[in-house]
C-alpha positions as CSV (number, residue, x, y, z in Angstrom):
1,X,25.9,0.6,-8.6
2,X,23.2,-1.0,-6.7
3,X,20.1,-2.9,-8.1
4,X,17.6,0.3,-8.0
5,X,19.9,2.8,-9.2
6,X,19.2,2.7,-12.6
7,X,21.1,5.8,-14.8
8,X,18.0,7.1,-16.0
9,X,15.9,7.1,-12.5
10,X,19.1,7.9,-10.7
11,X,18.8,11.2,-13.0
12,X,15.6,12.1,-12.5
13,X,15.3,11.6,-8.7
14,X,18.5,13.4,-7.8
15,X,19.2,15.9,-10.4
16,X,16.5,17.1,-13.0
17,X,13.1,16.5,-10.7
18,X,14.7,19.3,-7.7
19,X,15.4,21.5,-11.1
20,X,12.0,21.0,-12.1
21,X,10.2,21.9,-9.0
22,X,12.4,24.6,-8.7
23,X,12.7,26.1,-12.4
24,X,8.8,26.3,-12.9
25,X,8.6,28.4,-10.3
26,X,10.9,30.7,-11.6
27,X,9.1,30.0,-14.8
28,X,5.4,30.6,-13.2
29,X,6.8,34.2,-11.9
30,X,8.4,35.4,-15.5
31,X,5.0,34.6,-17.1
32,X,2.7,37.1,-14.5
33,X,6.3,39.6,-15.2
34,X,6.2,39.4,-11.3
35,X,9.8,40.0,-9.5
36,X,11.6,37.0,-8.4
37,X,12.4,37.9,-5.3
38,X,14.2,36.7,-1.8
39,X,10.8,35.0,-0.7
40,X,10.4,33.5,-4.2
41,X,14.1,32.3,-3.4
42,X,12.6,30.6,0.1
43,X,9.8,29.2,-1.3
44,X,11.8,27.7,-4.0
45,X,14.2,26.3,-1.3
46,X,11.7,25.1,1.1
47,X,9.7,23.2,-2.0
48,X,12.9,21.4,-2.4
49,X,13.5,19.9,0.7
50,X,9.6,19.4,1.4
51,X,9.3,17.6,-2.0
52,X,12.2,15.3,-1.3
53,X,11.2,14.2,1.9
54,X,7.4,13.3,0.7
55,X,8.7,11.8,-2.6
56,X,11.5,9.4,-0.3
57,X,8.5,7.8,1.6
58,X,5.8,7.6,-1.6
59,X,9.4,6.7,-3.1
60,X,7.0,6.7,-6.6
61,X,10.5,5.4,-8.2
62,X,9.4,1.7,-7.2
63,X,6.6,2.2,-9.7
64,X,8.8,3.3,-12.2
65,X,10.9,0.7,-11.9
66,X,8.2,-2.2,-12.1
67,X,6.3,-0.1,-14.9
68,X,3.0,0.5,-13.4
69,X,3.1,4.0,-15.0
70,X,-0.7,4.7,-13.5
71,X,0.6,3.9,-10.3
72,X,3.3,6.0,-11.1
73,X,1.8,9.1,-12.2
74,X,-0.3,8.9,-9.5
75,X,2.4,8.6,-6.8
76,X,4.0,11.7,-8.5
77,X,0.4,13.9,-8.2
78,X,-0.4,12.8,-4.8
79,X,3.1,13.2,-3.6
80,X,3.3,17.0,-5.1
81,X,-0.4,18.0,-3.9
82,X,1.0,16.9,-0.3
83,X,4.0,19.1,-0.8
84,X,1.8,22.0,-1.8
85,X,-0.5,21.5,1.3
86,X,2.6,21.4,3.1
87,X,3.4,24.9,1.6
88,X,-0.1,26.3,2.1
89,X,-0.3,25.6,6.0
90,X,3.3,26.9,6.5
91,X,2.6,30.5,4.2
92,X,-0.8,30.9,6.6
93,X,1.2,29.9,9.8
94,X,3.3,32.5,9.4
95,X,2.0,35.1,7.9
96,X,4.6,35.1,4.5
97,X,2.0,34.1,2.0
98,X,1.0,37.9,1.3
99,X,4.4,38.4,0.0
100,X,3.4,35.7,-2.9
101,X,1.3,36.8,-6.0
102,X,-1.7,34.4,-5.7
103,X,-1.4,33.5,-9.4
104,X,2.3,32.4,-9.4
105,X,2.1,30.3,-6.9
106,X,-1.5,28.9,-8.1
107,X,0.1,28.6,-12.0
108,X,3.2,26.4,-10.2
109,X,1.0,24.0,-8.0
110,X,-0.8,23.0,-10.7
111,X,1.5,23.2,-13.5
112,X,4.8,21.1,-12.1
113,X,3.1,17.8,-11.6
114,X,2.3,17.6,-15.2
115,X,5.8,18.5,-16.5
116,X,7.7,16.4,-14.0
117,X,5.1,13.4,-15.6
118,X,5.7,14.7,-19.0
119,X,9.8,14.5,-18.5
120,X,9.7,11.1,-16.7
121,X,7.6,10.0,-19.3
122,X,9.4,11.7,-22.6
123,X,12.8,9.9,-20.9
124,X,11.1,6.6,-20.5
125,X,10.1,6.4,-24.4
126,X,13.4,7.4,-25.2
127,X,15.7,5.3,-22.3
128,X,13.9,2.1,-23.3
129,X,14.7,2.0,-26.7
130,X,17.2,-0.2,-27.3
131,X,19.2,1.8,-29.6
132,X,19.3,4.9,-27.1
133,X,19.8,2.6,-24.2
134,X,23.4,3.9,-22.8
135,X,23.9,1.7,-19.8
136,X,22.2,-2.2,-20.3
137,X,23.3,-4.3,-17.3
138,X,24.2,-7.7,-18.0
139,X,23.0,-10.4,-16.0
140,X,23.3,-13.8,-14.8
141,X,21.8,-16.3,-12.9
142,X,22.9,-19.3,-10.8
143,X,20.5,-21.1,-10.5
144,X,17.9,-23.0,-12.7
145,X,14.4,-22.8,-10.5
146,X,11.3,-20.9,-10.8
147,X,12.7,-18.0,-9.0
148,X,15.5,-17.5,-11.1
149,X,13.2,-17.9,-14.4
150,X,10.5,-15.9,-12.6
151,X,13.4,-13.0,-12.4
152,X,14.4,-13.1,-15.7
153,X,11.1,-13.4,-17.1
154,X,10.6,-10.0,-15.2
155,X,13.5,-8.0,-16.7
156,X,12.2,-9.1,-19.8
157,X,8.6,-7.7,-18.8
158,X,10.0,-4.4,-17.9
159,X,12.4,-2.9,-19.9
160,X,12.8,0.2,-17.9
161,X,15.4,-1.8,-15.6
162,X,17.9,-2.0,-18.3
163,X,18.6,-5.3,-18.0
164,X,19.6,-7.8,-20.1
165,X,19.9,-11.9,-18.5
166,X,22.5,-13.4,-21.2
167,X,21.9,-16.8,-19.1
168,X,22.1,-19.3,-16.3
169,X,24.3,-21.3,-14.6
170,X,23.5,-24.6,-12.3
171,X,25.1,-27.7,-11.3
172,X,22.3,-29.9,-12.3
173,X,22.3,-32.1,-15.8
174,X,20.0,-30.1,-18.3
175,X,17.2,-33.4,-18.0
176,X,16.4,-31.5,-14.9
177,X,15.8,-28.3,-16.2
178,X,12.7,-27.6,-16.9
179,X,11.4,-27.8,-20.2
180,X,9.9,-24.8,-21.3
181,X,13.4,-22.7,-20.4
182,X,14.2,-19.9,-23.2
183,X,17.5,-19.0,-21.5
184,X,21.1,-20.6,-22.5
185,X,22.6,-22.7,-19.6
186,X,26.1,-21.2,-19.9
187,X,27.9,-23.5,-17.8
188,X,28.7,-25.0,-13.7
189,X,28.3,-22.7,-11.0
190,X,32.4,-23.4,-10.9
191,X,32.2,-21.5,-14.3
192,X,30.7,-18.6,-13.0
193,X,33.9,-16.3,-12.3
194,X,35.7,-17.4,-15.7
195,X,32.4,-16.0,-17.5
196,X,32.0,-12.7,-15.8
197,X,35.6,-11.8,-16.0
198,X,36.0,-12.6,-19.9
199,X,32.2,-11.0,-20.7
200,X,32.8,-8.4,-18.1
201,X,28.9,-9.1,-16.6
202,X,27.7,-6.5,-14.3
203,X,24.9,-8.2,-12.2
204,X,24.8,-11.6,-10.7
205,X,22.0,-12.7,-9.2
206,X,21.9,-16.5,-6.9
207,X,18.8,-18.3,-6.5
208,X,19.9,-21.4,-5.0
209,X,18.2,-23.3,-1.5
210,X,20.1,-23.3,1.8
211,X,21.6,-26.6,1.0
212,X,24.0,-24.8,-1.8
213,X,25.8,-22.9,1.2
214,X,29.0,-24.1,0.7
215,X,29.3,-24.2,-2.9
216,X,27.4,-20.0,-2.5
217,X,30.4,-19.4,-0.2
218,X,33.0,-20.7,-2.7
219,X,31.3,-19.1,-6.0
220,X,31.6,-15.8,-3.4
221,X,35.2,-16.1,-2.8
222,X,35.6,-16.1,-6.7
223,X,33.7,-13.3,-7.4
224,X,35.4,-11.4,-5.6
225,X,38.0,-11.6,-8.2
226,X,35.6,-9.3,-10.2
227,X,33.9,-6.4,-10.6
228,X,30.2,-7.6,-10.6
229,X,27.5,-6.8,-7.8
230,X,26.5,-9.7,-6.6
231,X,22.5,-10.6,-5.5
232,X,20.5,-13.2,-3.7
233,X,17.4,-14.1,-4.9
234,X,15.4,-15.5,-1.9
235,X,12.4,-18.0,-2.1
236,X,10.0,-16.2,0.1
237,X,7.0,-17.1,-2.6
238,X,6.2,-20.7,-0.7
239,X,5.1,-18.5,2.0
240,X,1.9,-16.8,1.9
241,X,3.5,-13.3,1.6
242,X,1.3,-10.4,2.9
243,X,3.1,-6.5,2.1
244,X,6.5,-8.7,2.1
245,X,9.3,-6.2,1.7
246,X,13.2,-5.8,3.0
247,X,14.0,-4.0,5.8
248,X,16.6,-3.9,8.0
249,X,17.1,-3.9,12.1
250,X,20.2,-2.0,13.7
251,X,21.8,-2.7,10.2
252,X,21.1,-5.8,9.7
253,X,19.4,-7.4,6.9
254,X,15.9,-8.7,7.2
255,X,13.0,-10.0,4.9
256,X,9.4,-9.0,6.3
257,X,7.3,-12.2,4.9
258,X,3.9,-10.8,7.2
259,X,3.1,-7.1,7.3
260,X,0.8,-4.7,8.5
261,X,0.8,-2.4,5.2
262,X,-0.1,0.8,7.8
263,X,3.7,1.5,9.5
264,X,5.6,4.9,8.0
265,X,3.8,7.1,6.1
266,X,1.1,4.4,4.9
267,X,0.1,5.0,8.5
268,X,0.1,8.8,8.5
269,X,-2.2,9.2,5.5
270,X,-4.6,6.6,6.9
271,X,-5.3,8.2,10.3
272,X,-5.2,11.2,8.4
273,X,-7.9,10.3,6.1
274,X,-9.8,9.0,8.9
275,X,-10.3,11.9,11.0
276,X,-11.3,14.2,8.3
277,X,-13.6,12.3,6.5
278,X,-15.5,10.7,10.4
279,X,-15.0,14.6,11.8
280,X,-17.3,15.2,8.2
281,X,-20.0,13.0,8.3
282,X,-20.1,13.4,12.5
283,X,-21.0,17.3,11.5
284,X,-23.4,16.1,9.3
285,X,-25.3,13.3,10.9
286,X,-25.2,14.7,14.1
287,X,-28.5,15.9,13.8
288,X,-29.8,12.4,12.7
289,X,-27.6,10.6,15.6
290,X,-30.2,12.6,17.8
291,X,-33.1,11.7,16.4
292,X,-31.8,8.0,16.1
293,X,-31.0,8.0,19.6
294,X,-34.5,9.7,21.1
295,X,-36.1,6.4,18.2
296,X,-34.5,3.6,20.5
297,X,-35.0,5.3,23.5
298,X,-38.7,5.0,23.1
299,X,-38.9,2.0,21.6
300,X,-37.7,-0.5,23.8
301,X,-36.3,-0.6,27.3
302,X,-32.3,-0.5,27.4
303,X,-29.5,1.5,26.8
304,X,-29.2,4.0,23.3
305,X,-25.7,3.0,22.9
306,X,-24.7,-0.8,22.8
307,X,-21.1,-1.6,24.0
308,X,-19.3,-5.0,22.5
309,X,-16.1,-6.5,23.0
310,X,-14.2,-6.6,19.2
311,X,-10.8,-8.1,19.0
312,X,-9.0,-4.6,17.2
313,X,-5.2,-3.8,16.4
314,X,-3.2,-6.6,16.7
315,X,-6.0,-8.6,18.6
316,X,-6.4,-6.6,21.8
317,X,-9.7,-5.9,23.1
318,X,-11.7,-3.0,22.8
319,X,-15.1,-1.7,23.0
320,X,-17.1,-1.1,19.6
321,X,-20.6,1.4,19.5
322,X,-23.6,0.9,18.1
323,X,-27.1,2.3,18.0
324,X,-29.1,-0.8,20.1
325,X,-31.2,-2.5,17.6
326,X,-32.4,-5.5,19.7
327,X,-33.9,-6.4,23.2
328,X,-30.6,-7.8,24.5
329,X,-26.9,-6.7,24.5
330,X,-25.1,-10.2,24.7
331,X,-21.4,-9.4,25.3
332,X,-20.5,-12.7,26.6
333,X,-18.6,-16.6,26.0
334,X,-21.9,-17.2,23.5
335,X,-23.2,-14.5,21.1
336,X,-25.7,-15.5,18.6
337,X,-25.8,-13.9,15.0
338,X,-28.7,-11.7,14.2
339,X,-30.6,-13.7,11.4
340,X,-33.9,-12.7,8.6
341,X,-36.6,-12.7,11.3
342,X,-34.9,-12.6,14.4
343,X,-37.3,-11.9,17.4
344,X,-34.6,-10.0,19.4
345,X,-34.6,-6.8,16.6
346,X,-36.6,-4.5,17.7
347,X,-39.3,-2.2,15.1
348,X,-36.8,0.4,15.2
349,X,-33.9,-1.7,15.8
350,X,-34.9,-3.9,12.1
351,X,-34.9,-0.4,10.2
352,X,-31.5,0.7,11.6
353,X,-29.9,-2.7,10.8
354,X,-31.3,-3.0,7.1
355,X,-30.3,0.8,6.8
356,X,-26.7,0.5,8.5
357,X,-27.9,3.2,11.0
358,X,-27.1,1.6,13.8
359,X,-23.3,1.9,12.8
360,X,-23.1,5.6,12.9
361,X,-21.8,5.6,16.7
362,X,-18.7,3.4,15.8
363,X,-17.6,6.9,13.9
364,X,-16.8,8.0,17.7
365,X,-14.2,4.7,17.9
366,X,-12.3,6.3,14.7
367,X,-12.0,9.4,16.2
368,X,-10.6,7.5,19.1
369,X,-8.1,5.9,17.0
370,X,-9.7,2.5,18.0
371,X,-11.0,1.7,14.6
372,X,-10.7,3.0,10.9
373,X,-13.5,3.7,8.3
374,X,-12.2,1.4,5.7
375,X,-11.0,-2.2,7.1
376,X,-11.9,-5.9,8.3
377,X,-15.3,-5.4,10.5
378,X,-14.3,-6.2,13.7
379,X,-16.6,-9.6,15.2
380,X,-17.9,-10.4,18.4
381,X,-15.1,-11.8,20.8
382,X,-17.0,-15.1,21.1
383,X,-16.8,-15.3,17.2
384,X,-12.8,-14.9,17.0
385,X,-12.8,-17.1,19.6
386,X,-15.0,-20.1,17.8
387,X,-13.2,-19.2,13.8
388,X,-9.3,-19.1,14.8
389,X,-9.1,-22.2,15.6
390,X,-11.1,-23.2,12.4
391,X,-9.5,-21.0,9.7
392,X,-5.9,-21.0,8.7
393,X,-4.9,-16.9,9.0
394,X,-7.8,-15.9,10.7
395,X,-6.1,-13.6,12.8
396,X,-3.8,-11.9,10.1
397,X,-7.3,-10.0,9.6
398,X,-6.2,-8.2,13.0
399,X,-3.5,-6.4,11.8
400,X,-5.3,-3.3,10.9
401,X,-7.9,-1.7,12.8
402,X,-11.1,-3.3,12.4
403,X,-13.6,-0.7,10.2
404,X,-17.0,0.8,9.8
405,X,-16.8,-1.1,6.4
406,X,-14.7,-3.5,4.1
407,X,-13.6,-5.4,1.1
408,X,-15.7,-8.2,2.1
409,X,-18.7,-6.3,2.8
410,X,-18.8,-4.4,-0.9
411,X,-18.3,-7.6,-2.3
412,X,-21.3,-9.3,-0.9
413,X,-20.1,-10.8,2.3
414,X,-22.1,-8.5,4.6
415,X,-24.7,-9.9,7.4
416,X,-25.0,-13.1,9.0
417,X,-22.2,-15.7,8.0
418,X,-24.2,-18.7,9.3
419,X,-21.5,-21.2,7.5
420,X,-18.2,-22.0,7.6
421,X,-18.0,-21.5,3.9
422,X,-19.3,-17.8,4.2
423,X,-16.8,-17.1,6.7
424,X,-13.5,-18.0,5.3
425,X,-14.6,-16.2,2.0
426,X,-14.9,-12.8,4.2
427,X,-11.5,-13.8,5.7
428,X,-10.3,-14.1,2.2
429,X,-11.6,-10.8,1.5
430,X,-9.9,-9.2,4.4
431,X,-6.5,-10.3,4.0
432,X,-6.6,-9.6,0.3
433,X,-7.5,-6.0,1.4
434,X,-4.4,-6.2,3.5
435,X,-1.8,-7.3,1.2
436,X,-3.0,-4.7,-2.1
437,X,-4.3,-1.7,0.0
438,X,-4.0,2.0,-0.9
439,X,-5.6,5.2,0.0
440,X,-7.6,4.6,-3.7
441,X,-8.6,1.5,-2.8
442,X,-10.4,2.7,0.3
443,X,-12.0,5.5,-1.3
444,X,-13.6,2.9,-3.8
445,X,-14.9,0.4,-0.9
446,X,-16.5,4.0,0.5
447,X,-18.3,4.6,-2.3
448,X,-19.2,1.0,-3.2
449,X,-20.7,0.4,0.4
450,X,-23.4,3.7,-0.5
451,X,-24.6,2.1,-3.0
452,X,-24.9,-1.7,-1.0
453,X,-26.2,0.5,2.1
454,X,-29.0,1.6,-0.4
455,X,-29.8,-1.3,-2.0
456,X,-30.2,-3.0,1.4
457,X,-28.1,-6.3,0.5
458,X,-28.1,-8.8,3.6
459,X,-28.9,-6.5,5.9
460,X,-31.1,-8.0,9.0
């Protein structure tokens, strides 16, 4: 039995959740009286596999299992509303979704998330009570450190794991430990294999520093003597961890400690989202763009559109578009900040800036793929240039595509950053975008920056 596959979860995710999908569609049809026929029989089949695919890369298991039941439920809704989409296109595609009774298959998308939640919930109440509990994995840990206490202090947290830490065991004399421990030390890491064998422990988990490697290997070769499953529990929190996660390359094992959070599916849904919501507001501000552009036109001599060199994905150059608000177009070694009163912003120019008009173009550089609607706003070349070199992670701000709008811009770090101060609190911004982002977090920056783009907050 490995770490995640917990009974109860292990259940649900092979067993009862393909029963679900599948039985209330049976269920959906017996309540109309409609036949269940050979195409209810496809349907049925194809919603399994499509549903098990989507669910294995939401996986909303790893939710489940660190309790965030919100998060949970809605992994579980999102992951079922793609699966009917998925459905939907393939029914119009090919012509079979006449043979389907509009109301069946309408009752059974919107019915099933709510009793797979119900279930998952109802089994939740019932597997964490501890007189119910039928599998409670015992657990011990070598090592006395703030990892290991940090993991037991977890299982404790979140009882849905079914674990149970009966204590630790290190080398060290107990006036090292520290002082606030509410675990038993059991014994010497050269105890380890006596304990399991005569308490018949089922998990053992080893949080000790590289300089324990030989007295690891030789608690190893003892345990093999046993039947315990045996864990490491790396110290990757001294590192400034950003979507850190465990992956592995042609099979072998490997920690990510720096991550772009957009690879797999996180990617998919992204791009996804960005073309349908920049194809949306192109349709609808098209007519505007026009106007916009016949406004500059006769304002002031120069292009309509400005071109700048931004640093985008992973730091390679690209060219960003904007509305021209000002009597030059610097694009070179030295760019100067627009500041309040600036002599270079044009009449029309000063309206689009404190408006955010003059952003509308850069929709055509999502559509490209070059940028996103939601990420770190891209800065002049010159700019990356001058701030690397003066703040620690700069760069990690480059490992999305740079957006129309941010976390840093909702939360009052949008115009001129004239200091050094103001510019590593954007940075800060931007990276904690990176390491806690989700599809609901971008939404919320969307509709936060409507209501900054209307109250015109440092905007010159």
């Amino acid at each position: 039995m490995t770490i995640n596959e917990i009974p109860l979860i292990s259940f649900f995710q092979r067993i009862l959740d393909p029963l679900i999908i599948m039985g209330m569609l049976y269920a959906s049809s017996m309540l109309y009286g409609e036949p269940f026929t050979g195409y209810s029989l496809v349907l049925m089949i194809l919603a399994f596999f499509i549903s098990s695919a989507i669910y294995q890369h939401i996986d909303p298991y790893r939710t489940w299992r660190s309790g965030r039941m919100l998060a949970y439920s809605r992994d579980v809704t999102v992951g079922w509303a793609l699966t009917a989409a998925v459905l939907v296109l393939l029914g119009s595609v090919s012509g079979l979704d006449y043979h389907y009774e509009e109301r069946v298959v309408l009752t059974w998308f919107v019915a099933t998330p709510f009793v797979l939640l119900a279930s998952h919930l109802a089994a939740r109440k019932v597997g964490t009570n501890p007189a119910s509990a039928s599998e409670v994995r015992s657990v011990l840990i070598v090592g006395v450190n703030d990892v290991g206490i940090k993991f037991a202090q977890t299982t404790e947290r979140y009882p849905g794991l079914f674990m149970q830490v009966r204590g630790f065991f290190d080398d060290r004399t107990a006036d090292r430990h520290p002082a606030n421990l509410s675990y038993p030390v059991l014994g010497k890491m050269s105890d380890v294999a006596a304990f399991v064998r005569e308490s018949n422990i089922k998990m053992i988990f080893i949080s000790q520093p590289i300089s324990a490697q030989p007295r690891i290997r030789k608690l190893l070769d003892e345990l093999q003597d046993t039947t315990a499953s045996v864990y490491f529990l790396p110290d990757i929190y001294v590192f400034d961890l950003m979507q850190a996660r465990f992956d592995s390359v042609g099979g072998m094992p490997v920690i990510a400690i720096c991550e772009t959070p957009f690879t797999g599916f996180n990617s998919l849904v992204k791009r996804a989202s960005d073309i349908v919501l920049a194809l949306i507001i192109q349709l609808l501000l098209s007519p505007l763009m026009l106007l916009i552009a016949i406004a500059v036109k006769m304002s002031s001599p120069g292009p309509i559109i400005f071109r700048q060199r931004r640093y985008g994905l992973y730091g390679e150059q690209i060219y960003v578009y904007k509305f021209r608000s000002m009597t030059v177009t610097e694009d070179g070694a030295n760019v100067v900040q627009a500041k309040k009163g600036d002599q270079r912003v044009t009449k029309v120019g000063g309206f689009l800036r404190k408006t955010s008009l003059d952003e509308l173009p850069q929709f055509i550089n999502v559509l490209q793929g070059r940028m996103s609607i939601v990420g770190p706003r891209p800065h002049a070349v010159a700019h990356n240039e001058q701030y690397r070199k003066l703040i620690k992670g700069y760069m990690l701000r480059h490992k999305a595509k740079p957006g129309i709008t941010g976390w840093a811009q909702v939360n009052g770090m949008r115009g001129e950053t004239d200091t050094l101060d103001k510019m590593e609190a954007r940075i800060r911004y931007d990276l904690d975008y990176l390491r806690s982002w989700s599809l609901w977090l971008d939404l919320w920056i969307i509709i936060k920056t409507v209501k900054v783009v209307l109250a015109r907050e440092n905007a010159h």
